[in-house]
C-alpha positions in Angstrom: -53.2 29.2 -47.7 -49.4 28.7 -47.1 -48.5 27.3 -43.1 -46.4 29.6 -41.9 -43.1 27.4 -41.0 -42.4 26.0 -37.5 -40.7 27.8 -35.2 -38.0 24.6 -34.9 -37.6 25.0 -38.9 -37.2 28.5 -38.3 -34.2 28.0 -35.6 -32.8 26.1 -37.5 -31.9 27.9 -40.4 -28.1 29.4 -40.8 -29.2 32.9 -40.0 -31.3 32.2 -37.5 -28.8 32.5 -34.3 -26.7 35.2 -35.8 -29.2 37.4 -36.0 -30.2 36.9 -32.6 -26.6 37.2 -31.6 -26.7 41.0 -33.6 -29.8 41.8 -31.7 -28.1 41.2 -28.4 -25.1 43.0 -29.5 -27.4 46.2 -30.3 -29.0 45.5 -26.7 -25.8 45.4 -24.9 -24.6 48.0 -26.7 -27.5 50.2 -25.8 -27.9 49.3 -22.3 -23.7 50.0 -21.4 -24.2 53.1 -23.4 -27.0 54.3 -20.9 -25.3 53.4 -17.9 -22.1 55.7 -18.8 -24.5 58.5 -19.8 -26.1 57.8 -16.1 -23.1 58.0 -14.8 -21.8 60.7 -16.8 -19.1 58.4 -18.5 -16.8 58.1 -15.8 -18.2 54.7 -14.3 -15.1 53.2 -16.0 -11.5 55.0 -15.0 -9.7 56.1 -18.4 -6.6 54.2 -17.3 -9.0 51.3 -18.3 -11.2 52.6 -21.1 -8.2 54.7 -22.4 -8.4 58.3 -23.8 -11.2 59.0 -27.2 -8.6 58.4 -29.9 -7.1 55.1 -27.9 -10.8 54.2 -27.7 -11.9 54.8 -31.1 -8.9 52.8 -32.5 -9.4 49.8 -30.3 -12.9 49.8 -30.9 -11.8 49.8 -35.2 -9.9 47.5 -34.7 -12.3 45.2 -32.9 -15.1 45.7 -35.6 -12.6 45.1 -38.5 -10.9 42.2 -36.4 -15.2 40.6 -36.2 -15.8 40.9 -39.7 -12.9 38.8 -40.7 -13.6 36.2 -38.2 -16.9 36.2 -39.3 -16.0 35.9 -42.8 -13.2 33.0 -42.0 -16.2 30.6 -40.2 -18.7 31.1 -43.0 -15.7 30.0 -45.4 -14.8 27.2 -43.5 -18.3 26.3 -43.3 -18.7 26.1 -47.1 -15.5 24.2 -47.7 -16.8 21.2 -44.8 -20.6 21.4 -47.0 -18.4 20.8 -50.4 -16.1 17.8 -48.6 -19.3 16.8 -47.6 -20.9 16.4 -50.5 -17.4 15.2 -52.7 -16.7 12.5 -50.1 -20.0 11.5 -48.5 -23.2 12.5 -50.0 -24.8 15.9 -51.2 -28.0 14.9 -48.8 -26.3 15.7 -45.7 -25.3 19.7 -46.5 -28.6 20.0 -45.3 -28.0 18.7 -41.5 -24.2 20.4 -41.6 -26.1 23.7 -42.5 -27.4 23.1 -39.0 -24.7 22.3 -37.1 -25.3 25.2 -33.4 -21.9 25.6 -32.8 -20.8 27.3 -36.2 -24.0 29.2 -36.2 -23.1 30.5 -32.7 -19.5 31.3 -33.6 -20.6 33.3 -36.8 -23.1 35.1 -34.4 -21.1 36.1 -31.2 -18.6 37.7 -34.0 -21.3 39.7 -35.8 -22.8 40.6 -32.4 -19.5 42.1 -31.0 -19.0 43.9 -34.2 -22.3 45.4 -34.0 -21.7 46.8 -30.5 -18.2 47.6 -31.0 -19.5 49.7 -34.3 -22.4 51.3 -31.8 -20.0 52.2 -29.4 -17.7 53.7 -32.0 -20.2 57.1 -32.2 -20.7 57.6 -28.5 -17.0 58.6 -28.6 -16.6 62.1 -28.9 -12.9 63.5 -29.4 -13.8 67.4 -29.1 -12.6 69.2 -25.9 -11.7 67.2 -23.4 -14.1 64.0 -24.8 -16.3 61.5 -23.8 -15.7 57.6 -23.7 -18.2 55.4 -22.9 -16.1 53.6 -20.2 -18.5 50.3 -19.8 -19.5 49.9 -23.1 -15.1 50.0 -24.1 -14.9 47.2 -21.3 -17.4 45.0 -22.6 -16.0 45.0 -25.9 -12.6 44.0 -24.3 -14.8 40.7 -22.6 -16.6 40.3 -26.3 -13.0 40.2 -27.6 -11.5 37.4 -25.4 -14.8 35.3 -25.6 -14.5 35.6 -29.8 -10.9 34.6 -29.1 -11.9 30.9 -26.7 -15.3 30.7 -29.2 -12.5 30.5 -32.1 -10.3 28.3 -30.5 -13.2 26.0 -29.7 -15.0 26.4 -32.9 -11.6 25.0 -34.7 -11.7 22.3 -32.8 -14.8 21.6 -33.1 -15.3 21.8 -36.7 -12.0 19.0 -37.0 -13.9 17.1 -35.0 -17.1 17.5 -37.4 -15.3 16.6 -40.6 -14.7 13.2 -39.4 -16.6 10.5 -41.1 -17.6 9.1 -37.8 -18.9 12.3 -36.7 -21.1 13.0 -39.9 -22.3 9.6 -39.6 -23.2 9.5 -35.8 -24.6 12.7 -36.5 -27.1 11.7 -38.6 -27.8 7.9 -36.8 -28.5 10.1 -33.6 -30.9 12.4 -35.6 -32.5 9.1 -37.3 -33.0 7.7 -33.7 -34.4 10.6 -32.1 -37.3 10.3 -34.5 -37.6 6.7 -34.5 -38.2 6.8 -30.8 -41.0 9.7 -31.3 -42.4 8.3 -34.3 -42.5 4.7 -32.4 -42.7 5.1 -29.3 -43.2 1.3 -28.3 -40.4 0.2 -27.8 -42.4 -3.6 -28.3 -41.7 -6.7 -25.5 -37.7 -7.4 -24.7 -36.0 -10.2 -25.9 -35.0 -12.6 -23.5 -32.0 -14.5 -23.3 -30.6 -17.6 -22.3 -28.6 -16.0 -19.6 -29.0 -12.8 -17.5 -27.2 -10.2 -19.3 -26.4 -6.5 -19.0 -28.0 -4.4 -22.1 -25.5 -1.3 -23.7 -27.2 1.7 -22.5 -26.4 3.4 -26.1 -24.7 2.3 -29.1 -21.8 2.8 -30.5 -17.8 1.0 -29.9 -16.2 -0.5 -27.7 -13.5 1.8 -26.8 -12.1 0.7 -23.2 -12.5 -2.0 -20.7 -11.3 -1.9 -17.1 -10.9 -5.3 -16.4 -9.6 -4.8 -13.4 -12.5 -3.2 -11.7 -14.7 -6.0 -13.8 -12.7 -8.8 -11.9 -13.5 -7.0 -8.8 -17.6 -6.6 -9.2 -17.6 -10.1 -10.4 -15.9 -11.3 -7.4 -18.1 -9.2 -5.1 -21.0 -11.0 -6.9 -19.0 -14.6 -7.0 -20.1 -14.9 -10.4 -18.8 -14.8 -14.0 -18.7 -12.1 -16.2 -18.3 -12.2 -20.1 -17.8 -9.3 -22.5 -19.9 -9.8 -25.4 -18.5 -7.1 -27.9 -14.8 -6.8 -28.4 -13.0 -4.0 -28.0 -13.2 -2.2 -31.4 -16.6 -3.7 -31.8 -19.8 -1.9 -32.5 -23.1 -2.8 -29.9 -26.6 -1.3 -30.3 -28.4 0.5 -27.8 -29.9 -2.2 -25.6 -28.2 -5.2 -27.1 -26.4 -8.0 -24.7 -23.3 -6.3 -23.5 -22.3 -8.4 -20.5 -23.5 -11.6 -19.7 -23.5 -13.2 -16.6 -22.5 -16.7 -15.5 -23.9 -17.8 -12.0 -25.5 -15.2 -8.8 -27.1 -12.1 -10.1 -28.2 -11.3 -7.0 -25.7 -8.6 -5.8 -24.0 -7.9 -9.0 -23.8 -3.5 -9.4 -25.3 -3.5 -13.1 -24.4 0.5 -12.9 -20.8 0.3 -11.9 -20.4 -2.9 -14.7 -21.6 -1.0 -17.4 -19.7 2.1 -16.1 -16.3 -0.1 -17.0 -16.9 -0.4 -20.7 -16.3 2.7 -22.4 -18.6 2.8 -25.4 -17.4 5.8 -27.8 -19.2 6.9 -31.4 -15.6 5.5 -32.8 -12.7 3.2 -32.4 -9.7 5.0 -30.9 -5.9 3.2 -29.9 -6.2 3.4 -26.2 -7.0 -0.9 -26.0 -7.5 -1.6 -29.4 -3.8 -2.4 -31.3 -6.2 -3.7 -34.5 -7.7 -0.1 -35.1 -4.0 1.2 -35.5 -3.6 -2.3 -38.4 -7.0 -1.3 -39.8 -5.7 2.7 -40.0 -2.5 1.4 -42.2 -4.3 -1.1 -44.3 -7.1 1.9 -45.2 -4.4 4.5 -45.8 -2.4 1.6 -48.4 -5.7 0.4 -50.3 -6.9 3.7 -50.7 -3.7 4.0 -52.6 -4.5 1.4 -54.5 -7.3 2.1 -55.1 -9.1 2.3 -59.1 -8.7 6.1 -59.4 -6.0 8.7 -61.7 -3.5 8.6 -59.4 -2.9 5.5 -58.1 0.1 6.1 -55.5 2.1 2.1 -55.0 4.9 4.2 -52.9 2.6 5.5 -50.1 1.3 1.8 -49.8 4.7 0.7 -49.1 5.1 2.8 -46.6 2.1 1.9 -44.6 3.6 -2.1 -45.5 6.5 -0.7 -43.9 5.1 0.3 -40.5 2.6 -3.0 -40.7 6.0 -5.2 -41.0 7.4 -3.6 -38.0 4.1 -3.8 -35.7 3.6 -7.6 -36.5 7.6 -8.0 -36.5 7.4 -6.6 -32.8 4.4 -9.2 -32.2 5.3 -12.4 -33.8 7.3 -13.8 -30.9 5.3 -11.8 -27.9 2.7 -14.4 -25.8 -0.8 -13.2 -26.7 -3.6 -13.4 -23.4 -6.6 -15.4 -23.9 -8.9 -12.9 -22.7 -9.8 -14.2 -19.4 -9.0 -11.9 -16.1 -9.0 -13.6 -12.5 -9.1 -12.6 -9.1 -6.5 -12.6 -6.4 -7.1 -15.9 -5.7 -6.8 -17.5 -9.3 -10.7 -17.7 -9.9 -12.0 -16.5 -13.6 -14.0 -14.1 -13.2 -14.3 -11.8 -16.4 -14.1 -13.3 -20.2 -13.1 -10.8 -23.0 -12.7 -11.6 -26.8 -9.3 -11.7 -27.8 -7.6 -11.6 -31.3 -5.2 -14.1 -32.6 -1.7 -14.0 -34.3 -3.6 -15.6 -37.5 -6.6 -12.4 -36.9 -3.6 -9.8 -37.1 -2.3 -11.7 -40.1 -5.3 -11.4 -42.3 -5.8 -8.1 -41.0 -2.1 -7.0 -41.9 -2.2 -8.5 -45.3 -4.9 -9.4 -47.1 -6.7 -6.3 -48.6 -3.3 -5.4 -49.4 -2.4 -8.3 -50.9 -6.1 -8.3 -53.3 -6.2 -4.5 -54.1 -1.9 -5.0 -55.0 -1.5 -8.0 -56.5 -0.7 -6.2 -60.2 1.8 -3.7 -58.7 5.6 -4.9 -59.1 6.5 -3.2 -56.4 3.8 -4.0 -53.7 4.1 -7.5 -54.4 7.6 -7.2 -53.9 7.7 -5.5 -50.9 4.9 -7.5 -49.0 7.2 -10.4 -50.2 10.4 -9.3 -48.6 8.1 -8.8 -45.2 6.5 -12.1 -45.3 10.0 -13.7 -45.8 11.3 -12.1 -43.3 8.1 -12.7 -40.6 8.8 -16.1 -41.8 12.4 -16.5 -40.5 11.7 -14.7 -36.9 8.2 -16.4 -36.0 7.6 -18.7 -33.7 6.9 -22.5 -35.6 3.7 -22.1 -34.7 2.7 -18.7 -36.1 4.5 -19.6 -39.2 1.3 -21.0 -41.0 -0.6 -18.1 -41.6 2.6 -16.3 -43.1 3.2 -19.5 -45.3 -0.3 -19.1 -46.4 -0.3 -15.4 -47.3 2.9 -16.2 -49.2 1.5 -18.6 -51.5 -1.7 -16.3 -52.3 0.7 -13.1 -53.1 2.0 -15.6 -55.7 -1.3 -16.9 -57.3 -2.4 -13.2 -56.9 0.5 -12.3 -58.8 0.7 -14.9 -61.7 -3.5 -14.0 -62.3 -2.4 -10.2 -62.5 0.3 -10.1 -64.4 0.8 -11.8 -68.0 3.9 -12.1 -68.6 6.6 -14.5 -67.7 9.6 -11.8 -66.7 6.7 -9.9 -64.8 5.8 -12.9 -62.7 10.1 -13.2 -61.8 10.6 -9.8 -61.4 7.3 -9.5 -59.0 8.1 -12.3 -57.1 11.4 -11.1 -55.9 11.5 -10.0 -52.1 12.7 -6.4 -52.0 12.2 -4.3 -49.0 12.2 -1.3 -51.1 10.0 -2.3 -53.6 11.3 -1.9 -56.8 14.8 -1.3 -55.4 
């Protein structure tokens, strides 16, 4: 004998809250449609509702208007389940298939069509007519809700399509069960020094230091960021540690200083906006048909003229003070040599056989060289002599290796 399935399998499915949504519809329908005949349709004043044929067209126009909505979330949906499966894996159509907020969106369309289209035959145009007055109004609300449940389903669904997103959304799944399937959570580890566990995983996304400094100096003690910005932490792993008097230290308000987000954004962290150009260029790169050299200059373009702006710029060392001159809060910091490698080096692998990447990362290397500091000129030196091993390993011939190892900002000129 077959189990009947689970009432949470049930909810789950795609249909599931649209048809819910059409019952309500019917129901609201229904119960407006009994309060006009209560009230002998003129609850409502006509300069509202408007006269039958103004009503019948609005309420037309309202159905015809739901379907299409309707019918534009269910494509979207499909086109996000085929990205899915092109880009990420097929196995996870199964969780976006599940995603509320579409299924909601689909169902508060079908659910104001279905009362719009119940309300359409209450209307009567013979003699002087008959509009239900409520059940015309509520149609009008239905209307401007679709119209902010649009809105917010767009965003939310270019929010969804985010790799980030997928993945979170199925880690979060994946730990949700871990904790019910395990619910020890086992003996915790202890460290050398007292330290503040994340309350959740995810990345680094913004420090106030300021207000850091400030509970450290209320404490008179030390505080240390473990993660950098950028960084990922798991739930309950080390995020601050603390040097000297945990006495009085506000564990609450310290963790409430570190913004911990499911990705890395730009607001603190100038190596997410490297790490975005250096993707963009060695996906261009990359082995497929269409291998596209120009759009990696272009994002070699914009990473010459972030570290250009940087080279001769002092760099902090990632420890904050109080008024008074005392450290009090020590953060990770990245380097001129970190940015370097960052900047440069995928590039510099996945390009090496291009004429006119190795060229163009060339003629930005060169020119780093001649405007950085002596001391940041290392790093630069360095990456110069691996573009032109890179190069003469890539490429055959003689006249390639001369013509490659020309600087041109252009590329190939």
């Amino acid at each position: 004998m077959r189990r009947a399935p689970s009432f949470s399998r049930l909810s789950s499915a795609l249909w599931f809250v649209p048809s819910m949504c059409v019952i309500a519809g019917v129901c609201v329908s229904f119960g407006t449609i009994a309060i006009d005949k209560a009230f002998d349709y003129h609850l409502v004043p006509e300069w509202i509702s408007g006269g039958p044929d103004a009503a019948l067209q609005i309420l037309g126009t309202v159905a015809a208007s739901m379907v299409s909505l309707a019918a534009l979330v269910l494509t979207i949906t499909m086109v996000v389940v085929q990205l899915a499966m092109g880009q990420f894996s097929p196995r996870i159509v199964q969780r976006i298939l599940q995603d509320k907020p579409s299924q909601l969106a689909i169902g508060v369309f079908v659910g104001t069509f279905a009362h719009a289209m119940l309300t359409l035959r209450e209307v009567q145009t013979d003699g002087a007519g008959t509009v239900p007055g409520l059940a015309v109004l509520v149609a009008f609300v239905l209307v401007v809700i679709s119209i902010m449940v649009l809105v917010w389903y767009v965003n939310h669904i270019g929010r969804k399509l985010r790799v980030s997103a997928l993945i979170e959304l199925v880690g979060a799944d994946t730990r949700q069960l871990l904790d019910t399937l395990y619910p020890d959570a086992g003996q915790p580890r202890r460290c050398e020094r007292p330290t503040i566990g994340a309350p959740h995983s995810g990345v680094i996304t913004r420090v106030d230091h300021r207000a850091l400094v400030q509970i450290a100096e209320a404490d008179d003690c030390v505080l240390k960021l473990l993660p950098a910005v950028g960084e990922f932490v798991p739930a309950g792993a080390p995020l601050l540690e603390v040097q000297g008097s945990v006495q009085r230290l506000d564990a609450e308000a310290a963790i409430g200083c570190v913004e911990i987000g499911f990705e890395r954004t730009l607001d603190q962290d100038l190596a997410y906006g490297l790490r975005m150009l250096v993707d963009i260029a060695e996906r261009s790169l990359s082995d497929s048909p269409f291998l596209d050299p120009t759009t990696a200059v272009q994002a070699i373009d914009r990473l010459h003229d972030c570290l250009r702006q940087l080279a001769p710029r002092p760099f902090p060392d990632g420890r904050y003070r109080d008024d008074n001159g005392t450290e009090r809060l020590i953060t990770q910091a990245m380097t001129w040599d970190d940015y370097v490698h960052l900047a440069f080096d995928e590039i510099r692998m996945a390009g090496a056989g291009s004429p006119q990447i190795a060229r163009r990362m060339r003629a930005a290397l060169e020119d780093l060289l001649s405007i950085a500091p002596l001391d940041r000129k290392g790093p630069l030196q360095k990456q110069l002599d691996l573009l032109q091993s890179g190069v003469r390993a890539a490429m055959t011939e003689a006249s390639d290796h001369k013509r490659s190892l020309r600087g041109d900002s252009r590329g190939l000129g």
